[in-house]
VEXKOL-964108 format. One record per residue (C-alpha): x, y, z; residue number from 1. Coordinates in nm, 3 decimals. Each point is the difference from the previous one (the first is absolute). Example, Ala and Ser with C-alpha at 12.3 -4.5 7.8 and 13.67 -1.06 7.14 Angstrom:
% VEXKOL-964108
         x         y         z   baza
     1.230    -0.450     0.780      1
     0.137     0.344    -0.066      2
//
This chain:
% VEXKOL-964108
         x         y         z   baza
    -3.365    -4.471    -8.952      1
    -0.009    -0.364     0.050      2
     0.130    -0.253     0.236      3
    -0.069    -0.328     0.152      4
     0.061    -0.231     0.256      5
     0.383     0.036     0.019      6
    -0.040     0.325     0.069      7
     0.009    -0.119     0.347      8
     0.304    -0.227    -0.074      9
     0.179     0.314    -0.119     10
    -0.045     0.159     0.318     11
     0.137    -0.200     0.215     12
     0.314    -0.106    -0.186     13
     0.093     0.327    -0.028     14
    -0.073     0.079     0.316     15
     0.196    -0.294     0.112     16
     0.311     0.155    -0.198     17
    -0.017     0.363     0.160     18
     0.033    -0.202     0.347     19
     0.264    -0.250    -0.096     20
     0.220     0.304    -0.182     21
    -0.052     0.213     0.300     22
     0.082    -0.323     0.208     23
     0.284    -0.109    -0.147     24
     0.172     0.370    -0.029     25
    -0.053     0.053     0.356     26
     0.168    -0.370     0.135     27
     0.302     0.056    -0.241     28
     0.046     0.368     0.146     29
    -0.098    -0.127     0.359     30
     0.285    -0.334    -0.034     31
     0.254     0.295    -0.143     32
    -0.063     0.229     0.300     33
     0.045    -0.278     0.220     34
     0.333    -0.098    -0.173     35
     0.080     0.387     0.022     36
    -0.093    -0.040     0.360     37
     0.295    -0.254     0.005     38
     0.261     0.204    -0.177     39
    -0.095     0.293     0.206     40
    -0.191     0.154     0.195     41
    -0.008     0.329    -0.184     42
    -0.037    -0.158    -0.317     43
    -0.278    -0.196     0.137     44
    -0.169     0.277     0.134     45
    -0.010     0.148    -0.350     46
    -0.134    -0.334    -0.168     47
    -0.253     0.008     0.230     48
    -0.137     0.356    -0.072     49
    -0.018    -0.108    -0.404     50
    -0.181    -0.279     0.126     51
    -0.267     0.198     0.229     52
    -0.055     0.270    -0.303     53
    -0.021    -0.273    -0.258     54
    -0.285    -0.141     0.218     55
    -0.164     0.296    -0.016     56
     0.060     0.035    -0.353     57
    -0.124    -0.351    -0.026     58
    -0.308     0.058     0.222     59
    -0.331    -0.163    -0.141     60
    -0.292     0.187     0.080     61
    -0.252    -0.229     0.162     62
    -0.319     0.243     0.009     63
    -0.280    -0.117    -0.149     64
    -0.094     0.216    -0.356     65
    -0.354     0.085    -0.108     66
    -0.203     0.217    -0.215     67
    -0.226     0.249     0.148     68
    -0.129     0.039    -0.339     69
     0.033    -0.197    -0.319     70
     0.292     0.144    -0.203     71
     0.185     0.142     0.348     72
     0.417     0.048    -0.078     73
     0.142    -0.110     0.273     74
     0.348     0.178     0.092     75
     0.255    -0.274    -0.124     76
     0.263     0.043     0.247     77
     0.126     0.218     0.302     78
     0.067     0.348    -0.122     79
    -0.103     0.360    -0.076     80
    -0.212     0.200    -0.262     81
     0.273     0.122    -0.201     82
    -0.258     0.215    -0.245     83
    -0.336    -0.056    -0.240     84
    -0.072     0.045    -0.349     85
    -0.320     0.041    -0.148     86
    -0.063     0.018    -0.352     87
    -0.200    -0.092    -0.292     88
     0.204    -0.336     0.009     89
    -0.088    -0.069     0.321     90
     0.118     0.035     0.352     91
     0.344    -0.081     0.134     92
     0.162    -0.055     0.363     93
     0.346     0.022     0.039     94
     0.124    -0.170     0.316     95
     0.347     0.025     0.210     96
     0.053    -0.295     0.196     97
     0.152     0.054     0.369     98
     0.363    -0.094     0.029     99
    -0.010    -0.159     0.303    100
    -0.326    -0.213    -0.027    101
    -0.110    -0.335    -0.172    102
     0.073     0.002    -0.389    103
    -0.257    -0.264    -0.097    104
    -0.234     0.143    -0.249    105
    -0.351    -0.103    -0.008    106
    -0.264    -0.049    -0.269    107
    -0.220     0.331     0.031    108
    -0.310    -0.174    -0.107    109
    -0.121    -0.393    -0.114    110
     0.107     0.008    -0.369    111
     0.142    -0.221    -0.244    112
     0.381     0.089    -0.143    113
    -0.049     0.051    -0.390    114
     0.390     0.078    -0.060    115
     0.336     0.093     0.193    116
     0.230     0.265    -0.220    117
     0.315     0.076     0.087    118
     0.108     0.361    -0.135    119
     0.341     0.126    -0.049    120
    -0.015     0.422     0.009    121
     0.083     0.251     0.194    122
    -0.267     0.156     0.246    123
    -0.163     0.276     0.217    124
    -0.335    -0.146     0.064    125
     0.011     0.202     0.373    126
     0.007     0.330    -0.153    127
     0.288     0.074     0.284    128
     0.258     0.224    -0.134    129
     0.228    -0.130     0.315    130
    -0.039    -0.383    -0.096    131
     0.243    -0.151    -0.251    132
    -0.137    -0.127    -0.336    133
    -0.087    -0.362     0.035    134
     0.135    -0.228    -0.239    135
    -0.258    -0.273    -0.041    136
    -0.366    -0.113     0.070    137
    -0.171    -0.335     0.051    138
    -0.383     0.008    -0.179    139
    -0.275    -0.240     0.166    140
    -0.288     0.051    -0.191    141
    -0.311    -0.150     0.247    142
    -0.401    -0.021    -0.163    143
    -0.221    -0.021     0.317    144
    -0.295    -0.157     0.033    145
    -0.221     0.240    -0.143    146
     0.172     0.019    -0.339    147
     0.248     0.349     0.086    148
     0.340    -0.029    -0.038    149
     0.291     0.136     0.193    150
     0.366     0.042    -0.016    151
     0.200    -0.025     0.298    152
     0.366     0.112    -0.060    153
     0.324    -0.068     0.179    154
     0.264     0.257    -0.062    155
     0.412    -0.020     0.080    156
     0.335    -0.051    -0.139    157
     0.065    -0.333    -0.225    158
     0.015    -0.194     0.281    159
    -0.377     0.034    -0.021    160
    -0.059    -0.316    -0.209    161
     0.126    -0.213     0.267    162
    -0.288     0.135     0.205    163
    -0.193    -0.351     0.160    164
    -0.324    -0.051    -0.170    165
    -0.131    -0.289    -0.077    166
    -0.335     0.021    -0.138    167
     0.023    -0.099    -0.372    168
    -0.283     0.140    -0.257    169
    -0.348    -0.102    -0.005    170
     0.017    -0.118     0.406    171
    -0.199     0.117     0.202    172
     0.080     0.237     0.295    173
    -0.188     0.044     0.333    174
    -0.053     0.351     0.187    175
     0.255    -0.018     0.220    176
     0.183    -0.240    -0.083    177
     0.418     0.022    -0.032    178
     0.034     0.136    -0.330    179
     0.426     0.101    -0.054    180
     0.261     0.022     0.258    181
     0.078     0.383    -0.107    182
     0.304     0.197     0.075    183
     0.157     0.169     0.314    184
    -0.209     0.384    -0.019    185
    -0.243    -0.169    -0.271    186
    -0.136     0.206    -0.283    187
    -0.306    -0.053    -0.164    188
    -0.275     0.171    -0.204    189
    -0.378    -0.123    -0.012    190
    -0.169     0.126    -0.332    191
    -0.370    -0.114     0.031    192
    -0.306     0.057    -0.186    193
    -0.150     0.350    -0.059    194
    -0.288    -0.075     0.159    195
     0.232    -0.004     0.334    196
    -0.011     0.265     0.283    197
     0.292     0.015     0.252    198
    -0.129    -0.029     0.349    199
     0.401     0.086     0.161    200
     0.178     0.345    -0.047    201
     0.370     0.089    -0.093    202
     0.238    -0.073     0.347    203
    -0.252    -0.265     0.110    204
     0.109    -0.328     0.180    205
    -0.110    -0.302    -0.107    206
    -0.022    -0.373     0.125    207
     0.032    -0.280    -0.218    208
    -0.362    -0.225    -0.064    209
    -0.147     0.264     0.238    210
    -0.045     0.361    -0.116    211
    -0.228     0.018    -0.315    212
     0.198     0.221    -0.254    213
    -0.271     0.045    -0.247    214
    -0.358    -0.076    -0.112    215
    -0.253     0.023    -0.259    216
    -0.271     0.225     0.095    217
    -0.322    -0.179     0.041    218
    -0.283     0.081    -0.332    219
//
């Protein structure tokens, strides 16, 4: 993987955009709950709960992410160990996101984006006989620093494509840094490298940029 200097440019533009979308989203809900506020007080009351759980929704987390170990997958958002695959194609994490809690989706590890698919399909990646088949996925194919690649995939109805994410192929991504504003319950899957061990277990929590979801066994 390469990069150079505007690596760091990348960064903080799109960092810049995650807080100015966030920003601007929460001052046009705040200015309607106020004008709710005016209408009624009911109303108002109601404009101002959207606007409390699309804060939270909204929520940037501000702890700082770091590698214990070269390699470490970070957990890339609030959520739970939904279940693990491991296989002779490697291993793969399937997360659930929490409904109430921050839907901002965060690069698992320092990597550069080689390509962004979109998918039409129909899907089950959860193995969960009680969820509903989801309709679409969103690819982001990430080669780390080290050379391995990994697929991080967004799963939903069509709507998924409008999902926020605006790192474009061949930038480059810091661990940690705001990756996609995901969806309310977020789905995603982590396939990694065989090489991979899971260091979490099936009902797990995890915190996003904190808990360290995976790593390659040291030779």
């Amino acid at each position: 993987m390469h990069h150079d200097d505007k690596s760091d440019f990348y960064n903080h533009e799109t960092g810049a955009r995650f807080g100015m979308l966030g920003g601007r989203v929460k001052l046009a809900v705040g200015a309607f709950a106020i004008f709710c506020c005016w209408l009624s007080i009911g109303l108002g009351f109601v404009a101002f709960g959207l606007f409390l759980f699309l804060h939270i929704l909204l929520q940037e987390n501000k702890r700082f992410a770091r590698h214990e170990f070269v390699g470490d997958i970070k957990a890339p958002l609030e959520g739970r160990i939904h279940a693990i695959r491991q296989d002779g194609n490697g291993l793969q994490i399937d997360i659930a996101g929490h409904n109430v809690a921050s839907q901002i989706i965060y690069a698992p590890i320092a990597s550069q984006v080689e390509d962004k698919l979109w998918i039409d399909g129909t899907y089950l990646p959860f193995d969960d006989a009680t969820m509903h088949p989801l309709r679409a996925r969103y690819d982001f194919l990430l080669e780390t620093e080290q050379g391995h690649l990994i697929t991080l995939s967004l799963f939903g109805g069509t709507w998924t494509r409008y999902i926020y994410a605006p790192f474009s192929e061949g930038q480059y991504v810091a661990l940690g840094e705001p990756f996609a504003f995901g969806l309310i319950q977020s789905l995603i899957t982590l396939q990694l490298p065989k090489d991979y061990e899971a260091l979490v277990a099936v009902g797990d929590d995890i915190i996003a940029k904190q808990t360290t979801i995976a790593r390659r066994p040291l030779k």
